[in-house]
N, C-alpha and C positions, 0 to 999 in steps of 0.2 A: 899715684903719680904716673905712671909707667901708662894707665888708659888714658890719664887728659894728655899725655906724651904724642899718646896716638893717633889720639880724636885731632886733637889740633894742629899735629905736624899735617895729617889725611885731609884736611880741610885746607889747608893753605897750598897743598901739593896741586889735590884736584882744582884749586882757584889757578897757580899759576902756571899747571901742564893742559888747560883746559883748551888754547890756542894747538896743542899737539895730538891731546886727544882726541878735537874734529877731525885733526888732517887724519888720523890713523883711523876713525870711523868711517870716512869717506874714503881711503884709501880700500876698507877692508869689503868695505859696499861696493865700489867699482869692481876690485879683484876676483870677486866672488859672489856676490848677493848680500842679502839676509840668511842668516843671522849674525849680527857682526859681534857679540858677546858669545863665549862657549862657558855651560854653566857644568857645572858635575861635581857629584858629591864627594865631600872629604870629611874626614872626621879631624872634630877641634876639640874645643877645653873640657875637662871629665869624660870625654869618648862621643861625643854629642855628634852626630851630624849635621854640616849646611852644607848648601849650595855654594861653591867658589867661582868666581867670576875671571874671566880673562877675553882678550880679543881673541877669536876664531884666529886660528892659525892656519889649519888642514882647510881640504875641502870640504863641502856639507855633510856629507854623506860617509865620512872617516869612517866611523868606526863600521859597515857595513862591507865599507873595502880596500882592501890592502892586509897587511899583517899589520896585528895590532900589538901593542904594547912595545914598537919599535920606531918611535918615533924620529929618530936620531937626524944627521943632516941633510943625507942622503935620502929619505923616506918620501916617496912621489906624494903623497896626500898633503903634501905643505907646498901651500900657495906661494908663489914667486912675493904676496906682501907680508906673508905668515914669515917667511925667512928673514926679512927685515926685523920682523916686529921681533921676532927670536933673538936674534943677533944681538940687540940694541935693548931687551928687555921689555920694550914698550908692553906688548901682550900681556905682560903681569899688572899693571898701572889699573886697569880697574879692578883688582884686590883691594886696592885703596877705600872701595866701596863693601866691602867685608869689613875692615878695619872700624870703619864709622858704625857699622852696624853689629859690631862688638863678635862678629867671628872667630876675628882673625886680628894678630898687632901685627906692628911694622915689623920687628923682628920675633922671631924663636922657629923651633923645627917646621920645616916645610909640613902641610899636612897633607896628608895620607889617603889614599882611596879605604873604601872600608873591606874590601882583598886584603889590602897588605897586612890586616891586623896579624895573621897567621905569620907573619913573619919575625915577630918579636918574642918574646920571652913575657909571662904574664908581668913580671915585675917593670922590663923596662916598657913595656905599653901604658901601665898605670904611670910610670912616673912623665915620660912624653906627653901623657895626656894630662899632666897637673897645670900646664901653662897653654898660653894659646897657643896655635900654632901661627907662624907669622912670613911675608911675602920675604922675608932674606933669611937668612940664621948662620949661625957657625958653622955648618957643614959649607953653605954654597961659598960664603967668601976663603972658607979653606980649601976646598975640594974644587970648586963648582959642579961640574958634572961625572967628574972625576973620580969620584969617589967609589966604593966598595960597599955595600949595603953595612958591613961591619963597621968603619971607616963611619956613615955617616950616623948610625946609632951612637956609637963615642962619642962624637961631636953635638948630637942633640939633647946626650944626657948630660954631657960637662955643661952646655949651656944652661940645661934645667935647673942641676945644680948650683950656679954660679951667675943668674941671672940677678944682674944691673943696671939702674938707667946709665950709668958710665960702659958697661960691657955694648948695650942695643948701643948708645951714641958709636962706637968704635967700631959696630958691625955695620951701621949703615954708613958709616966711611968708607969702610973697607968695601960698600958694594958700589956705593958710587964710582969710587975710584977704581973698579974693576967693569962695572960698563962704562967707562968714559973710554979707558983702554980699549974694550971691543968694540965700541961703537966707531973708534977711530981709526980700525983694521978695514 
């Protein structure tokens, strides 16, 4: 239940955000060039890796310069249209296209670069990786960035454990209504 949830919310999203997606494709073209997708590995269902998809945010060349792993809001390698797409979440929107291709669902734990494994407990990495990992989850609409690496372990294993299609209906409430609120700052 919880995949056709996926597949066919992601299919109707990407139909009727498809007017917003050009503007932010051409937006990210103008700003910057090619490449207007940033792809990099994450680890999803059973410890698997794929590729996850997002609008380029930084400039081309991120990770060869600046400091890395500081992305935050002040970080010069974010394009004057990466700050929008940030703010507003767009940047995440072609995740949508993870979701269809069974990556990744709408909701459950953000997923992971394959570094951060060393950051878990062998228990709680096995059990994070029982479900997909998904483009919102219970850490972001509690925390959103806010969180403490502990903080969002909690929240990714209450979810694991306690995963519903009435829980994911209540988290993608709760994220809509939380970019509606930023997007309108």
């Amino acid at each position: 239940m919880k995949r056709l949830m996926d597949i066919s919310v992601s299919l109707a999203a990407l139909i009727l955000l498809s007017p917003l997606l050009l503007i932010a494709t051409v937006a990210c073209t103008v700003g910057d060039g090619f490449p207007v997708l940033f792809r990099q590995v994450r680890v999803g269902l059973n410890g698997r890796e794929f590729r996850m998809y997002k609008f380029r945010s930084m400039v081309r060349d991120a990770n060869t310069s600046g400091p890395h792993f500081t992305d935050g809001a002040d970080d010069p390698r974010i394009t004057r249209v990466g700050r929008l797409l940030r703010r507003t979440s767009i940047d995440e929107l072609p995740q949508l296209l993870n979701v269809i291709k069974g990556d990744m669902s709408l909701v459950g734990p953000r997923p992971d670069l394959p570094v951060q494994r060393g950051l878990y407990s062998e228990h709680q990495w096995i059990e994070r990786c029982s479900v997909r990992p998904g483009i919102t989850g219970l850490a972001q609409v509690l925390f959103r960035s806010d969180a403490t690496h502990d903080q969002r372990i909690a929240a990714d294993l209450r979810y694991v454990r306690e995963v519903s299609i009435w829980l994911d209906f209540r988290i993608l409430l709760w994220t809509i209504n939380r970019i509606g609120g930023r997007a309108a700052n």
